[in-house]
C-alpha positions as CSV (number, residue, x, y, z in Angstrom):
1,X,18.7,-49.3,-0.5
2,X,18.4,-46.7,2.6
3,X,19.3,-43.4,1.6
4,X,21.9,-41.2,3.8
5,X,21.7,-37.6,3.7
6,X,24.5,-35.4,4.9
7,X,23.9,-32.3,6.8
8,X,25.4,-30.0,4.2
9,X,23.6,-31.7,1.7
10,X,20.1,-30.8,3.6
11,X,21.2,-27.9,3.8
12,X,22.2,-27.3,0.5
13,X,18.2,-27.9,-0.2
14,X,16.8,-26.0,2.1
15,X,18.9,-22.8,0.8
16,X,17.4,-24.1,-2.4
17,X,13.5,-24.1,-0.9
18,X,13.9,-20.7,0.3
19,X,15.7,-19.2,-2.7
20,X,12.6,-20.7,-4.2
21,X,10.3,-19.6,-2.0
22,X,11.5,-15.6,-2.9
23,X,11.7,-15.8,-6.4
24,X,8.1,-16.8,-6.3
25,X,7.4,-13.4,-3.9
26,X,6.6,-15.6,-0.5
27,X,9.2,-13.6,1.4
28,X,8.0,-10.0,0.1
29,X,4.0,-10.8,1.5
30,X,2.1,-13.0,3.1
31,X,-1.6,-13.4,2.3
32,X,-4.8,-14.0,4.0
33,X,-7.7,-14.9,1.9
34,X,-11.3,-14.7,3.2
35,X,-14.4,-14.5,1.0
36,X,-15.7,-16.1,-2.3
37,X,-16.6,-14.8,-5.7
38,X,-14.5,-12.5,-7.6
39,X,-10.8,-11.9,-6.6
40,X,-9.6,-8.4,-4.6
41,X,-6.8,-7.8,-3.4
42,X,-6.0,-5.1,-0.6
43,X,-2.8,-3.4,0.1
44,X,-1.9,-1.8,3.9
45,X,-0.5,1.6,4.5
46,X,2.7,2.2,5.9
47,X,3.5,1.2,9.6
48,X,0.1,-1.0,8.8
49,X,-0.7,-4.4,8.5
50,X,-3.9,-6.4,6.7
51,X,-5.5,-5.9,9.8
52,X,-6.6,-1.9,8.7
53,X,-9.2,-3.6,6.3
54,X,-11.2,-5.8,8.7
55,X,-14.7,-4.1,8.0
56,X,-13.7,-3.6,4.8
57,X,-13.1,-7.8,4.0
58,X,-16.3,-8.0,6.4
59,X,-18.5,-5.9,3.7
60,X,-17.0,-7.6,0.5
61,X,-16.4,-11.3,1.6
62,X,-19.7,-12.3,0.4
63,X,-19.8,-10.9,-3.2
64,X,-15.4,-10.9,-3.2
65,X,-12.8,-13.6,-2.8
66,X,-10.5,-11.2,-0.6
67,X,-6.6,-11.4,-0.7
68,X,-5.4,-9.3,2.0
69,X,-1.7,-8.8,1.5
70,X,0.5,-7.7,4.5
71,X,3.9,-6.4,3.8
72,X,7.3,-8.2,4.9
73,X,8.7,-6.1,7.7
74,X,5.2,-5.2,8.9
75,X,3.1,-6.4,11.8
76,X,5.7,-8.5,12.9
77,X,6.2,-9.9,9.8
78,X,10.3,-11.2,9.3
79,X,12.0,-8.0,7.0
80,X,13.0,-8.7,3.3
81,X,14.9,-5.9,2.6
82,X,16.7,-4.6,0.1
83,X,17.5,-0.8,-1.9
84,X,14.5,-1.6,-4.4
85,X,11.6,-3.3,-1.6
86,X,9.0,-1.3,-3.3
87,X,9.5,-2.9,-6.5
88,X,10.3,-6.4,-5.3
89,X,6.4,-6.3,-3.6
90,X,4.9,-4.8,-7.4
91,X,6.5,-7.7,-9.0
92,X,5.7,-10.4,-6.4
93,X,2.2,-9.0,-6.8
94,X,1.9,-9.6,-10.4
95,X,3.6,-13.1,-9.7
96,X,1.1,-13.7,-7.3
97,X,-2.0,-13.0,-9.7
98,X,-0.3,-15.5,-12.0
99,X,0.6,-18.3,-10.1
100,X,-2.7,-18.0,-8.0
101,X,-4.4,-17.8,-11.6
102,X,-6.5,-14.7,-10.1
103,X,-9.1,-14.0,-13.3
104,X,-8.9,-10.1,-13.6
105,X,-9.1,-9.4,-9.8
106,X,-9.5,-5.7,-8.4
107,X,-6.8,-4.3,-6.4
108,X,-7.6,-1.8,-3.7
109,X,-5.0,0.1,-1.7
110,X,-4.6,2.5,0.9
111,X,-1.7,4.8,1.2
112,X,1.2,3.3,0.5
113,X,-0.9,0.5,-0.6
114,X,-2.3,3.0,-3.4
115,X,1.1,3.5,-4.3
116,X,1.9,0.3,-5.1
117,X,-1.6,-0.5,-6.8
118,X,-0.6,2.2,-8.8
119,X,2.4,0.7,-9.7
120,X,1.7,-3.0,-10.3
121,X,-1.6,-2.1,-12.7
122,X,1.0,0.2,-14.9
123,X,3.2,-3.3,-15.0
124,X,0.4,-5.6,-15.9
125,X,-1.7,-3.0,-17.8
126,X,-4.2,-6.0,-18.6
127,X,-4.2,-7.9,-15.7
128,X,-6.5,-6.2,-13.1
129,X,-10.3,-5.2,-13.7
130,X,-10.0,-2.1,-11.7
131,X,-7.6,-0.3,-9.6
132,X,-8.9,2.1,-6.3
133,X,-6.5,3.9,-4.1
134,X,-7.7,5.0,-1.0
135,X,-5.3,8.4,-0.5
136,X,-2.5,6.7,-2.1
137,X,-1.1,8.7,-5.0
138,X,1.9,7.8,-7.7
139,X,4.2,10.6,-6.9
140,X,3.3,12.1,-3.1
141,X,5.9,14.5,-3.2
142,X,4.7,17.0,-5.4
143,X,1.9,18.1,-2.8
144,X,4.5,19.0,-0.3
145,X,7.1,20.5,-2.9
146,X,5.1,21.4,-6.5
147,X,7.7,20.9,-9.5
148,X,9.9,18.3,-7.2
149,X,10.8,15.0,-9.0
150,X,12.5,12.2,-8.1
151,X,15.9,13.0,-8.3
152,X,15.0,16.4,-6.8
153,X,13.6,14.9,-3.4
154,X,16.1,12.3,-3.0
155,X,18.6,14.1,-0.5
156,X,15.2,14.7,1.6
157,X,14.1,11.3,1.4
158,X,17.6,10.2,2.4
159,X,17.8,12.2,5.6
160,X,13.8,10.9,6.8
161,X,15.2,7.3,5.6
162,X,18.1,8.1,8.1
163,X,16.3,9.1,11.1
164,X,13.4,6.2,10.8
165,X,15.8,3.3,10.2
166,X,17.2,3.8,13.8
167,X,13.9,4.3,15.9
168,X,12.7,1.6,18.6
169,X,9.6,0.1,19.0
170,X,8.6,2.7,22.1
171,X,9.5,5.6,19.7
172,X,7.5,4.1,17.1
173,X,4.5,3.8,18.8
174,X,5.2,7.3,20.5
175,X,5.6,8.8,16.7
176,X,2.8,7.5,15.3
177,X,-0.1,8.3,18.4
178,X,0.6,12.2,17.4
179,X,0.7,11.6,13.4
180,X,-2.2,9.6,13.6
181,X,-4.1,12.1,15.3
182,X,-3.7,14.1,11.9
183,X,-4.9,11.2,10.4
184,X,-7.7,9.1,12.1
185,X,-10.5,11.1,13.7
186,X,-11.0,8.5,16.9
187,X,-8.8,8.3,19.8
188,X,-9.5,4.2,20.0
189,X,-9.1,3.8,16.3
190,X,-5.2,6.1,16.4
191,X,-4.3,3.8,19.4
192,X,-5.0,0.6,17.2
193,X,-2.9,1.6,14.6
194,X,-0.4,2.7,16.9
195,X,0.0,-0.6,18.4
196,X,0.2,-2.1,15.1
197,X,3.1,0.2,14.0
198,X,5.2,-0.7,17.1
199,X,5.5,-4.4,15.5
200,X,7.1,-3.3,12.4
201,X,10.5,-3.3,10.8
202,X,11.9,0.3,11.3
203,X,14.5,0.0,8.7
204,X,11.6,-1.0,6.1
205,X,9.5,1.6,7.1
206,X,12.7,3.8,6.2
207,X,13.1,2.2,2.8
208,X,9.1,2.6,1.8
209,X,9.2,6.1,3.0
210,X,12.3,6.8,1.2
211,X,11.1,5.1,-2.2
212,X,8.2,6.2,-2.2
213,X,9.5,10.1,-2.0
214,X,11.4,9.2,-4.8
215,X,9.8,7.7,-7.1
216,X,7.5,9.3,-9.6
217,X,5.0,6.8,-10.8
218,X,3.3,9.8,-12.8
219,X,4.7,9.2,-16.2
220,X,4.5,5.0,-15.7
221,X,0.5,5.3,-14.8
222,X,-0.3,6.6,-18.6
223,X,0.4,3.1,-19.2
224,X,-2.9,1.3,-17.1
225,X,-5.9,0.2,-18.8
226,X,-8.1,-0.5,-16.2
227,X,-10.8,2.0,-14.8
228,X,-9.3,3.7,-11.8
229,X,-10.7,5.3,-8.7
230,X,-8.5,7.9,-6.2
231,X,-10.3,8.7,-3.5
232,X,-9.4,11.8,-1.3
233,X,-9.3,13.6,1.5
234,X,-8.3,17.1,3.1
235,X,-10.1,18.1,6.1
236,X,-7.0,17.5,8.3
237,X,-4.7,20.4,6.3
238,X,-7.8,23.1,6.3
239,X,-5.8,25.1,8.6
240,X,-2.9,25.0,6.3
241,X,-4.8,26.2,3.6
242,X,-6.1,22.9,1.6
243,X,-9.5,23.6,0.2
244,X,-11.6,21.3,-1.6
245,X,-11.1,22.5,-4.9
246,X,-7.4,22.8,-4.4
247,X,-7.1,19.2,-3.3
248,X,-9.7,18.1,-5.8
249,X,-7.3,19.6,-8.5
250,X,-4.2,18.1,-7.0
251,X,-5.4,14.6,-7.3
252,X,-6.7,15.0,-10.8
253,X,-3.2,16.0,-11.9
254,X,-2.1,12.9,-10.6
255,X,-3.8,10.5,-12.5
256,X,-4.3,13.0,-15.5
257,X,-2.0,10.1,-17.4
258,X,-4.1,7.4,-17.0
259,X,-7.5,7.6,-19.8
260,X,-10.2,5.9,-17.1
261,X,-9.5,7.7,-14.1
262,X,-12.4,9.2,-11.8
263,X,-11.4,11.1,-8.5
264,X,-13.6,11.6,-5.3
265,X,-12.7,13.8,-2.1
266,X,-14.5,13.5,0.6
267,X,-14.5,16.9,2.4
268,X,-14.9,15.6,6.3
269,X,-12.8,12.4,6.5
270,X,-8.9,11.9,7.2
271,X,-6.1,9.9,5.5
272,X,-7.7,6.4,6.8
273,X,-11.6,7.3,4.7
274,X,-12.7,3.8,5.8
275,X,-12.5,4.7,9.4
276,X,-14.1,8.5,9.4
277,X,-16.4,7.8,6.5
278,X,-17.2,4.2,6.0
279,X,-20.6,4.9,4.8
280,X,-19.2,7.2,2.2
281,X,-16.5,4.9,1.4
282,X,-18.2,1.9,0.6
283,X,-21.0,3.5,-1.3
284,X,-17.8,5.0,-3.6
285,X,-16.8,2.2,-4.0
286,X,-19.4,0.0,-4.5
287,X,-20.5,2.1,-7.0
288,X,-17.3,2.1,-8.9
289,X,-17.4,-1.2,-8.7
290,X,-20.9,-1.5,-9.8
């Protein structure tokens, strides 16, 4: 017998696919995988995309099955947005791992992407084999504002969310050539990322920024298992009065929760290590990793 469907009825299964489809995290990430051998997964900055770790997939891919994550709402990537993103993309990641059946995988982020490797280990305390963040920290806003907490910075946090929500793609791209120039130490390298960060979603930007202000992973991080490696830097605040030992301090405290946590500062790079340092970076981390 030849089977009619009606239109609502096709609809009604496609609402069902993509309801699907999100409740197993494909609308918070997509994925590119490159590589073979043992399972790492890399996590983008804000304004970023998967696109930041190019040399770094080009170093591992031979020793590394690499899972390069890049964010909904980034890069051109459609928005899935909602008042708790952050943790939506920490628990699409550990859904990920599962249904991908990823045996112990390392998870590497920069940045934001440190943040929220920070975050998913202290969820799956067993699931990862080791956690780096490249300058990513649990709670950022006690650098700017010692003794803040969450509840403390949220009024801040809510004005910065206000004012990046409503830029445009120009202003985006104009914003980030002179923060980047704080940040990356070549001029080709600040206008790469620049272009990358006029693609993205600004109102999803606004919600990272705002979450991650907020949120005090601090307390939650005690709860990881894995070895963990924060690497720092400081060079571009050494007119404001960061030091070495200061910053080397600072980022200690962060992770003083977590039992297996080693930092590193390097004392010449800027927030993106892998493009002012990449020789220092990867012999870090190798021998972390090692």
């Amino acid at each position: 017998m030849k089977r009619i469907y009606s239109l609502p009825a096709i609809g009604l299964l496609l609402s069902f696919l993509l309801a699907n489809l999100i409740a197993n995290g494909q609308a918070h990430f997509t994925v590119n995988v490159t590589g073979k051998g043992k399972p790492m997964i890399l996590i983008h900055g804000l304004y970023c995309t998967g696109e930041v770790w190019k040399e770094t997939v080009a170093h591992y891919q031979d020793r590394y099955e690499c899972h390069v994550v890049t964010l909904a709402g980034f890069g051109g990537n459609a928005p899935a947005l909602s008042d708790h993103f952050m943790e939506d993309v920490k628990n699409d990641l550990v859904a990920y791992v599962k249904d991908k059946k990823l045996k112990k995988p390392v998870i590497m982020g920069h940045s934001m992407g440190g943040f929220l490797s920070f975050w998913t280990a202290a969820s799956a305390p067993d699931m990862f084999e080791k956690v780096i963040a490249v300058d990513g920290l649990p709670f950022l806003s006690v650098l700017q504002s010692p003794g803040a907490t969450g509840e403390s910075m949220k009024p801040m946090a809510e004005n910065m969310k206000a004012a990046m929500a409503k830029q445009t793609p120009e202003q985006i791209k104009n914003n980030q050539l002179r923060i980047l120039a704080s940040m990356i130490s070549s001029s080709d390298r600040v206008a790469q990322v620049a272009e990358i960060a006029s693609k993205a979603d600004p109102a999803t930007q606004a919600e990272v920024m705002y979450e991650m202000f907020a949120t005090d992973l601090r307390p939650q991080v005690a709860a990881i298992q894995s070895p963990v490696l924060l690497l720092g830097a400081w060079s571009a605040y050494k007119d404001y009065g960061a030091t070495h030992d200061g910053s080397l301090a600072a980022y200690q405290a962060q992770v003083s929760n977590i039992k297996n946590a080693r930092v590193a500062i390097n004392d010449t790079a800027k927030h993106f290590i892998f493009y002012d340092e990449p020789a220092w970076f990867f012999e870090t981390v190798d021998g972390f990793l090692k």
